[in-house]
Backbone as JSON Lines, residues from 0, in Angstrom:
{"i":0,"aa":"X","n":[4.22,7.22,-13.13],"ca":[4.23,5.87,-13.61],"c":[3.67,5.79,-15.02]}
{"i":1,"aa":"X","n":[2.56,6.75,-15.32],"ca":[2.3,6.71,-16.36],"c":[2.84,8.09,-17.56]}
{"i":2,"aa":"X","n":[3.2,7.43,-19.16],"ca":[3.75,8.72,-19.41],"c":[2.87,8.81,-21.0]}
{"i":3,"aa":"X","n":[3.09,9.6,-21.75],"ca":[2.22,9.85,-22.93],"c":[3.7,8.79,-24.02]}
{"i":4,"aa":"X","n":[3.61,8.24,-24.86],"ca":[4.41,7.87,-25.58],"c":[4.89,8.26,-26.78]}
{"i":5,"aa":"X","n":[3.83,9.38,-27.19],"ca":[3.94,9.8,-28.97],"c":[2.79,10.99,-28.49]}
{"i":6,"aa":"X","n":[3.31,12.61,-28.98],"ca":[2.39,13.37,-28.77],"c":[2.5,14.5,-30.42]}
{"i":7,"aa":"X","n":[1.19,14.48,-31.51],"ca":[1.44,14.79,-32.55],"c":[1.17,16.08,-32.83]}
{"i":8,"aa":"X","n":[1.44,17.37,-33.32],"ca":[0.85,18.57,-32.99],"c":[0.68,18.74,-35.04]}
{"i":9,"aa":"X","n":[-0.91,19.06,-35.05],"ca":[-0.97,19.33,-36.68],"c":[-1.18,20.6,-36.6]}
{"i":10,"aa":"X","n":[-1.78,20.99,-37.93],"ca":[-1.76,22.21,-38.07],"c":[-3.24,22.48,-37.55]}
{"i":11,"aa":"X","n":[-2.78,23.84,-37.67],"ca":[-3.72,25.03,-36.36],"c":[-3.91,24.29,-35.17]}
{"i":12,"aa":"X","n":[-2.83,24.01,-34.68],"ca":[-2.39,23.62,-33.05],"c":[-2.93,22.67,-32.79]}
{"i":13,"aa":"X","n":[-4.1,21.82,-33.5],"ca":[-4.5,20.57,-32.77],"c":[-3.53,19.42,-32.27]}
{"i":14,"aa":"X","n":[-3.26,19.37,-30.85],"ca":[-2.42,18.17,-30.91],"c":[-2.79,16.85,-30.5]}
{"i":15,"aa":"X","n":[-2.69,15.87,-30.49],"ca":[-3.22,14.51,-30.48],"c":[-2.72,13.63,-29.49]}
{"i":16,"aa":"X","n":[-2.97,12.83,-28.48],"ca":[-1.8,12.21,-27.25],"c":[-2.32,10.85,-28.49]}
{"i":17,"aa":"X","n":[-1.0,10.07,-28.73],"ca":[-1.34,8.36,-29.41],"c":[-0.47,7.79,-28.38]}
{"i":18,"aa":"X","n":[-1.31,7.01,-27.51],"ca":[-1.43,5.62,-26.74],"c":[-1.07,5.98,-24.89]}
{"i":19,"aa":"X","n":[-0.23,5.61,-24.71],"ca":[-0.29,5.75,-23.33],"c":[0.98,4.64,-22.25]}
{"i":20,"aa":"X","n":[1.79,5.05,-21.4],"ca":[2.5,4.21,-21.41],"c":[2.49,3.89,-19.79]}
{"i":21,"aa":"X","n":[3.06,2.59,-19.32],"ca":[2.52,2.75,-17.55],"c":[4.31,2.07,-17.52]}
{"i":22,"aa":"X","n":[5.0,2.57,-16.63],"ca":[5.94,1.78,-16.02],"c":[6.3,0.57,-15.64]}
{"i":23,"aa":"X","n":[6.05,-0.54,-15.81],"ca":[5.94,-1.74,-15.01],"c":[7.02,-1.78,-13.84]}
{"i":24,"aa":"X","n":[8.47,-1.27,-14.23],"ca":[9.38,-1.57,-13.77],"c":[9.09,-0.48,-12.34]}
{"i":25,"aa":"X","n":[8.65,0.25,-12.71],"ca":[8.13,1.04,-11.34],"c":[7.25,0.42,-10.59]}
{"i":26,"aa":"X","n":[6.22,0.1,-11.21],"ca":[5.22,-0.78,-10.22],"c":[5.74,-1.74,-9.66]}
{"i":27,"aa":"X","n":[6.67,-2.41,-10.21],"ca":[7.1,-3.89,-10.08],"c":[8.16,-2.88,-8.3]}
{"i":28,"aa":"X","n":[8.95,-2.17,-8.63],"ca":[9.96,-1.65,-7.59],"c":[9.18,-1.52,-6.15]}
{"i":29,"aa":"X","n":[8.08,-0.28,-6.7],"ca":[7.37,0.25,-5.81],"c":[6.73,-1.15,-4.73]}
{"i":30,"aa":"X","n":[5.79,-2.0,-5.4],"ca":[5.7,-3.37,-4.72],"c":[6.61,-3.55,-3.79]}
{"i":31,"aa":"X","n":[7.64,-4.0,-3.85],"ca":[8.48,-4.48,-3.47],"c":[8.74,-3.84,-2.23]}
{"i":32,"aa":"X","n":[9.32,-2.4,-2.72],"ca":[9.46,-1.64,-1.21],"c":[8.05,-1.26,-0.53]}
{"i":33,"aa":"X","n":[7.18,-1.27,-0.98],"ca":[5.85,-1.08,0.34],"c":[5.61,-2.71,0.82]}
{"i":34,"aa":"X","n":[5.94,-3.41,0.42],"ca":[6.16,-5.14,1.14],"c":[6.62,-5.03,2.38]}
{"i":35,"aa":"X","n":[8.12,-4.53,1.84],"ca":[9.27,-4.63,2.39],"c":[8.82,-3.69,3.91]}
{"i":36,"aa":"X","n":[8.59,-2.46,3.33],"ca":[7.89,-1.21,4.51],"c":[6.96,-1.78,5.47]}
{"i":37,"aa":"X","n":[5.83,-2.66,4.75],"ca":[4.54,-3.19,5.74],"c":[5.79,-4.45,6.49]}
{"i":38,"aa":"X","n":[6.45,-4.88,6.46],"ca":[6.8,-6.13,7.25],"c":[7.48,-5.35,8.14]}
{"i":39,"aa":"X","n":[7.89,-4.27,7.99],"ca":[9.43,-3.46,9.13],"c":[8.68,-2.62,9.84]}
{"i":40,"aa":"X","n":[7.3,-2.38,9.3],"ca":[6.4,-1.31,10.22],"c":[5.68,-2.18,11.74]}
{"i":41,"aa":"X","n":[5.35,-3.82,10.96],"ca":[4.54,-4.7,11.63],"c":[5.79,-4.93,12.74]}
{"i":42,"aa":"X","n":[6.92,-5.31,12.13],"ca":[7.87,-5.8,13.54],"c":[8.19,-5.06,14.46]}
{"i":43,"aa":"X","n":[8.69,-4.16,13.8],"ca":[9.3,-2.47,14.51],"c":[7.97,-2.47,15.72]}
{"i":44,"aa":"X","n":[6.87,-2.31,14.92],"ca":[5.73,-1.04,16.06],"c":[5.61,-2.55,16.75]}
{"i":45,"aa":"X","n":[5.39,-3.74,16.47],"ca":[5.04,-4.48,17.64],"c":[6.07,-5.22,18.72]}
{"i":46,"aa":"X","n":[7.27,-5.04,18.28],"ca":[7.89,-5.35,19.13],"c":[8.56,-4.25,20.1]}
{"i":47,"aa":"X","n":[8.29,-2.63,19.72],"ca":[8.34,-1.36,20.35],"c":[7.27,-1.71,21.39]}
{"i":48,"aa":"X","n":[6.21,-2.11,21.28],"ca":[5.37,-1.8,22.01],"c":[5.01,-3.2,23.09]}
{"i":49,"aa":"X","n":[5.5,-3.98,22.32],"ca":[5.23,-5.04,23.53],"c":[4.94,-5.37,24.75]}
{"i":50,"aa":"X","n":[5.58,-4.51,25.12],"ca":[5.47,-4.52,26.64],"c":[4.91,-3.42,27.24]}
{"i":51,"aa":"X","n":[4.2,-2.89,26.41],"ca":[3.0,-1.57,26.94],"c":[1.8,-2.18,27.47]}
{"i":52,"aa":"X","n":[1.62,-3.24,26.93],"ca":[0.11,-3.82,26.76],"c":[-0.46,-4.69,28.27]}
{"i":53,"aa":"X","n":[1.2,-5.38,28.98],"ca":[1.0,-5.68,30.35],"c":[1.7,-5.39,31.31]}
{"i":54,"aa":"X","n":[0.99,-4.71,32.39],"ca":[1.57,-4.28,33.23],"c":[1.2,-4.97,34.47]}
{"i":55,"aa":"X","n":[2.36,-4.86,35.27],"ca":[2.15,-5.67,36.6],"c":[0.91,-5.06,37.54]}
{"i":56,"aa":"X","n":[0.4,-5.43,38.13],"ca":[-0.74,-4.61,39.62],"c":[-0.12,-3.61,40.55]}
{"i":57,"aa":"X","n":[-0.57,-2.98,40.5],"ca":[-0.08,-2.1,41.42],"c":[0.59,-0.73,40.93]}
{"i":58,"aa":"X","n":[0.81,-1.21,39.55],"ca":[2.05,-0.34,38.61],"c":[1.66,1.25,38.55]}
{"i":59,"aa":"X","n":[0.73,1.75,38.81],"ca":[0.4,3.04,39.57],"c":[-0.52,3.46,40.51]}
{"i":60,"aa":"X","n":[0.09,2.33,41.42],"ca":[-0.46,2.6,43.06],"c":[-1.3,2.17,43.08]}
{"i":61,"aa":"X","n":[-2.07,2.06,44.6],"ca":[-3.71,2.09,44.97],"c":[-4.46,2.72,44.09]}
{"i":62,"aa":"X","n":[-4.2,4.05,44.08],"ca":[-5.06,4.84,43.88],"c":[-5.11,4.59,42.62]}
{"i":63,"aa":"X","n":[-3.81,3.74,41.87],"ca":[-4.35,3.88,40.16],"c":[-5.11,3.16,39.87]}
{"i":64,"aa":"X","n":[-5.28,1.43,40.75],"ca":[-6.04,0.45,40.98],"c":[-7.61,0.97,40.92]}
{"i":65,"aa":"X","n":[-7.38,1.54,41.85],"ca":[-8.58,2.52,42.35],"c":[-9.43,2.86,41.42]}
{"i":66,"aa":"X","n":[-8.71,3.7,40.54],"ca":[-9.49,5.03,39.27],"c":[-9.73,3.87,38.03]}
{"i":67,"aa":"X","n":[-8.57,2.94,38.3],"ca":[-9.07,1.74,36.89],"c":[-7.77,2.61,35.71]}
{"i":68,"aa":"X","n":[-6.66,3.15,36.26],"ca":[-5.48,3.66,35.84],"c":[-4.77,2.7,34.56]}
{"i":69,"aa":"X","n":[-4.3,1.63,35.34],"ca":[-3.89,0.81,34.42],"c":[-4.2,0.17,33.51]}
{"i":70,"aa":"X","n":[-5.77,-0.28,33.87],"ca":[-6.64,-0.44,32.79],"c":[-6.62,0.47,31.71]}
{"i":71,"aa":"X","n":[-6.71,1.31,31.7],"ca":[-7.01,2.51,30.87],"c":[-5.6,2.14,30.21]}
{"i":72,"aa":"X","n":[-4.87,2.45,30.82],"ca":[-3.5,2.51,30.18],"c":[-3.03,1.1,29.16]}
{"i":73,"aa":"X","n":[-3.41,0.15,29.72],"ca":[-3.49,-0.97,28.8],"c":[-4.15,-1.22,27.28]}
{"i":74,"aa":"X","n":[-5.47,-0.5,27.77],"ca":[-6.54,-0.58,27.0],"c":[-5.83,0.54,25.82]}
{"i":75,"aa":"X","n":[-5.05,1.53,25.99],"ca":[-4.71,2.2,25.2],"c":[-3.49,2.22,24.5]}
{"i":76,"aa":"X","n":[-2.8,1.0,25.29],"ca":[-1.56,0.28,24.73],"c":[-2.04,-0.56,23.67]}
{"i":77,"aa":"X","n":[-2.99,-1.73,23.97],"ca":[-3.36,-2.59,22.98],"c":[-3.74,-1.46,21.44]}
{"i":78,"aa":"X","n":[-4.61,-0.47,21.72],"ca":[-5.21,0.23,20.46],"c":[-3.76,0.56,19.65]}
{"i":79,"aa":"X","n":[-2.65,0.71,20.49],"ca":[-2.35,1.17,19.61],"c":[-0.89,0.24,18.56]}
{"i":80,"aa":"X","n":[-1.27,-0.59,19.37],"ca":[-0.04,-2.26,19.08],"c":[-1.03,-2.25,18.23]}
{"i":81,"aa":"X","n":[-2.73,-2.67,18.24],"ca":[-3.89,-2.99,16.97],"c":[-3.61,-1.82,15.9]}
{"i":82,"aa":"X","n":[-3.25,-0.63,16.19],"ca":[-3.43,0.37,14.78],"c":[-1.62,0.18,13.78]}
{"i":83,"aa":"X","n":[-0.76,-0.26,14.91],"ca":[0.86,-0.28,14.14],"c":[-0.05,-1.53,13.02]}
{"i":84,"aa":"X","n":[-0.24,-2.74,14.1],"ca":[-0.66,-3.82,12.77],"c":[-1.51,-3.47,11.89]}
{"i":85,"aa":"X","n":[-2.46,-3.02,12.12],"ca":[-3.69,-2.52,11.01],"c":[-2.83,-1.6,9.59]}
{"i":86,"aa":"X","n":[-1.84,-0.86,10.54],"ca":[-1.51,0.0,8.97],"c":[-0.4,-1.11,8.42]}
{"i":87,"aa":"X","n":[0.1,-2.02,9.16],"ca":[1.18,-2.59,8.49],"c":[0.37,-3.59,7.09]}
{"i":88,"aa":"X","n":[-0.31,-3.76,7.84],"ca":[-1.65,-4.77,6.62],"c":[-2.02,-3.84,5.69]}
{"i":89,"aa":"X","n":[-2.67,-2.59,5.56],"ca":[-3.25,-2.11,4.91],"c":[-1.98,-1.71,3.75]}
{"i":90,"aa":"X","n":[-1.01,-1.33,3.88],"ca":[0.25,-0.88,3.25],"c":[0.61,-2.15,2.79]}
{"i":91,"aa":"X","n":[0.19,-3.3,3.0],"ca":[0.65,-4.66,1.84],"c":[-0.33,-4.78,1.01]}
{"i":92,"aa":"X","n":[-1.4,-4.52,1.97],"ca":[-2.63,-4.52,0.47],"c":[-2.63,-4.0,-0.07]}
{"i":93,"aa":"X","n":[-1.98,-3.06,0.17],"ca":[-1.88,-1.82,-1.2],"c":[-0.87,-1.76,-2.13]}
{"i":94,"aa":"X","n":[0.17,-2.45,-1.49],"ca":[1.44,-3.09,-2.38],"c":[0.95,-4.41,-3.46]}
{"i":95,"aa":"X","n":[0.15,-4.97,-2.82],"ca":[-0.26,-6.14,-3.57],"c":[-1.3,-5.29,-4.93]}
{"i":96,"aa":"X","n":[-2.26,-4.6,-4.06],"ca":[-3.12,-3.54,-5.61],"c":[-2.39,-3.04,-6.08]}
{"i":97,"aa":"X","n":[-1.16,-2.39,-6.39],"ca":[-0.08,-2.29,-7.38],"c":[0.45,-2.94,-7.83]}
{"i":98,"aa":"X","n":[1.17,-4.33,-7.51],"ca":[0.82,-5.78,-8.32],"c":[0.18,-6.07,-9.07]}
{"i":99,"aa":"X","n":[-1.26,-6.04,-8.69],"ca":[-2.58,-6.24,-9.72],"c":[-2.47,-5.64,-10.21]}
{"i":100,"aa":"X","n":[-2.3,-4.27,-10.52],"ca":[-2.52,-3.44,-11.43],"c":[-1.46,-3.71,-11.96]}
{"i":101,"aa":"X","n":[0.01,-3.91,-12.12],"ca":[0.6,-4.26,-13.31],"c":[0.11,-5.4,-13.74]}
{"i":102,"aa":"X","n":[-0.21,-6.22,-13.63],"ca":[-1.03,-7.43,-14.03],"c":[-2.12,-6.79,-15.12]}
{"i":103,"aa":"X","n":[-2.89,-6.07,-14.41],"ca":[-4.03,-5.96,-15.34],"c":[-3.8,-5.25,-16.3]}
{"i":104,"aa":"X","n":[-2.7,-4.53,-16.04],"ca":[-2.15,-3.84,-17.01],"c":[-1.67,-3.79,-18.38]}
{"i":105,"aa":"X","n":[-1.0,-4.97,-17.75],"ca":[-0.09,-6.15,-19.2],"c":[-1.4,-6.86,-19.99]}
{"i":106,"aa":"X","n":[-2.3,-7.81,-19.05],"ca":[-3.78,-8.54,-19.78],"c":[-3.98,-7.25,-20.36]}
{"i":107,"aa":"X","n":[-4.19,-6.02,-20.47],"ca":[-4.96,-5.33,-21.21],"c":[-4.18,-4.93,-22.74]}
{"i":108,"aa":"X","n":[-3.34,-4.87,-22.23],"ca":[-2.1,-5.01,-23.23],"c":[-2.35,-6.12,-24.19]}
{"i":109,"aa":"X","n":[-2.28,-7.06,-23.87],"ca":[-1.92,-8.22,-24.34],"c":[-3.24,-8.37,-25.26]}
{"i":110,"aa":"X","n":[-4.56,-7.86,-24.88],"ca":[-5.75,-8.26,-25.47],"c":[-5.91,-6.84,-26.64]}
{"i":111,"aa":"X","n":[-5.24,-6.01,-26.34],"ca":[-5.51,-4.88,-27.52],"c":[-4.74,-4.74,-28.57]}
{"i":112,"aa":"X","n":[-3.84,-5.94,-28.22],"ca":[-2.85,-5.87,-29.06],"c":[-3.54,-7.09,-29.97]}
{"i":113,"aa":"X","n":[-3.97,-7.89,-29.29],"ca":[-4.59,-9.78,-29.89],"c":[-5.57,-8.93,-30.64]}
{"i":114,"aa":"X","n":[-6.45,-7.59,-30.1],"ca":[-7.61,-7.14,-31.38],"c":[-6.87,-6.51,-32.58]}
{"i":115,"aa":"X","n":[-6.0,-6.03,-32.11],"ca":[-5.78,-5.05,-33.36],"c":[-5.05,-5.96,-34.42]}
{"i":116,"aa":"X","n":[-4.64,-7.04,-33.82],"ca":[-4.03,-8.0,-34.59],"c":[-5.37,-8.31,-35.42]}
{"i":117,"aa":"X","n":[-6.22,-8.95,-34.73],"ca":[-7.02,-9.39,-35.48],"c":[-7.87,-8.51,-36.63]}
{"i":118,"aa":"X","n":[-7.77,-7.18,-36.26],"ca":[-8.98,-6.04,-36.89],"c":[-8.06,-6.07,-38.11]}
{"i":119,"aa":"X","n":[-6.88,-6.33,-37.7],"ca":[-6.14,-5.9,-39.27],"c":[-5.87,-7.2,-40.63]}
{"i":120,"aa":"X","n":[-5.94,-8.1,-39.81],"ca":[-6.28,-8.96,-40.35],"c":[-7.83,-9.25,-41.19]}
{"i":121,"aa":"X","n":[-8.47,-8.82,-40.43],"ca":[-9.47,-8.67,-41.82],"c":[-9.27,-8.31,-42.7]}
């Protein structure tokens, strides 16, 4: 995303990187498809799993009643309907901090450009 824009090589090999360049149009893409990813991860895994989470009585016997079977099995259905959503969230927030960061990107832009305007103007 990010690339060097101007790289100067003088003599006796010193070379110099001048400025620095970030993609927007990548950030801006990338956004978009990890959005797109967190909403298809959230539907997909929770509607895959839906019906893990309740099960009728009995659904492995006495004896599963018994041991606390289904419980268990529930209890480990829900964790894991809670972890599909958890990553589906975390993968928008992170789409959204690539947002911000083209944002902050451009303000920084925008203000080094407003100094140098001004420095030269003196």
């Amino acid at each position: 995303m990010g690339q060097y824009r101007d790289r100067m090589v003088y003599s006796r090999g010193v070379v110099v990187e001048r400025g620095f360049g970030v993609d927007l149009a990548a950030l801006a893409t990338y956004r978009g498809a990890a959005s797109g990813l967190a909403g298809e991860v959230g539907a997909i895994g929770t509607s895959t799993l839906a019906g893990t989470t309740s099960l009728a009585a009995g659904s492995f016997g006495a004896i599963g009643d018994e041991v606390g079977l289904g419980a268990a099995f529930q209890q480990a259905a829900r964790a894991q309907v809670d972890g599909v959503a958890a990553a589906a969230e975390g993968l928008d927030a992170f789409a959204t901090a690539v947002s911000d960061t083209a944002t902050a990107y451009r303000e920084q832009e925008a203000r080094n450009s407003a100094d140098f305007t001004r420095a030269y103007q003196v």
